[in-house]
C-alpha positions, -999 to +999 in steps of 0.1 A: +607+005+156+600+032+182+617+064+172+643+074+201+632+111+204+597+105+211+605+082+238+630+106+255+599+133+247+576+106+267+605+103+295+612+142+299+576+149+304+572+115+327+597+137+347+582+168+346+551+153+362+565+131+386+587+164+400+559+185+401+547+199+437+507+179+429+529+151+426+552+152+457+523+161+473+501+132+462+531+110+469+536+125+503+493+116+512+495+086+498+530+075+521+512+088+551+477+066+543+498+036+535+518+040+573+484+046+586+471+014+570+502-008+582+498+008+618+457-001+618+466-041+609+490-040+634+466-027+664+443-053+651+465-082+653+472-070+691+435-070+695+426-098+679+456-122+690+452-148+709+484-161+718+481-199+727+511-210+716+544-190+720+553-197+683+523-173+674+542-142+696+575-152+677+555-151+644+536-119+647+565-102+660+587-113+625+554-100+609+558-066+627+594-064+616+588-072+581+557-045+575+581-021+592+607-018+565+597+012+544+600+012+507+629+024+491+622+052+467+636+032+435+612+005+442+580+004+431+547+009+448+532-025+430+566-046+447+561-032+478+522-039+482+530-077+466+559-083+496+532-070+527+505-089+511+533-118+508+546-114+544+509-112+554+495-146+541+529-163+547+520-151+589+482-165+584+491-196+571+521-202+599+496-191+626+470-218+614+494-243+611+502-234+650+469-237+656+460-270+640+490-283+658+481-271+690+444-276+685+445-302+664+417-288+643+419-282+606+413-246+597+399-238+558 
């Protein structure tokens, strides 16, 4: 069995660290590379797009909507990266089931 001081020890100095100014200021570099990142796919999906069917607008634009919404500082960093990369595929795979329609080719 764990002994309860040493993991409020372990707790206290997780705090210490996380408050300190190299750690706002990592967390403050790494926010501003992540909205970087987001804004990058999202000029490439305008450059890249090629809208053929008006589904794929409708689908890019939820897309755009759902990589907007800014993680809330309880959550974790992992959750947040797992729902853009699940928002993400989810668009691919709706966009190449637009396009097999309307092309009627199978993508792999």
């Amino acid at each position: 069995m764990m002994n309860v001081s040493y993991v409020q020890g372990a707790n206290e100095g997780f705090d210490r660290q996380a408050n300190s100014s190299l750690a706002k200021e990592e967390t403050k570099e790494l926010k501003k590379r992540h909205d970087a990142a987001i804004e990058n796919l999202l000029r490439l999906i305008d450059v890249k797009a090629i809208y053929i069917d008006g589904q794929v607008g409708a689908i890019i634009s939820k897309l755009r909507i759902e990589l907007s919404v800014v993680n809330d500082d309880d959550d974790f960093w992992g959750e947040h990266l797992k729902r853009l990369k699940s928002s993400i595929l989810k668009a691919i795979d709706e966009i190449r089931e637009v396009g097999k329609e309307e092309l009627k080719i199978g993508f792999s």
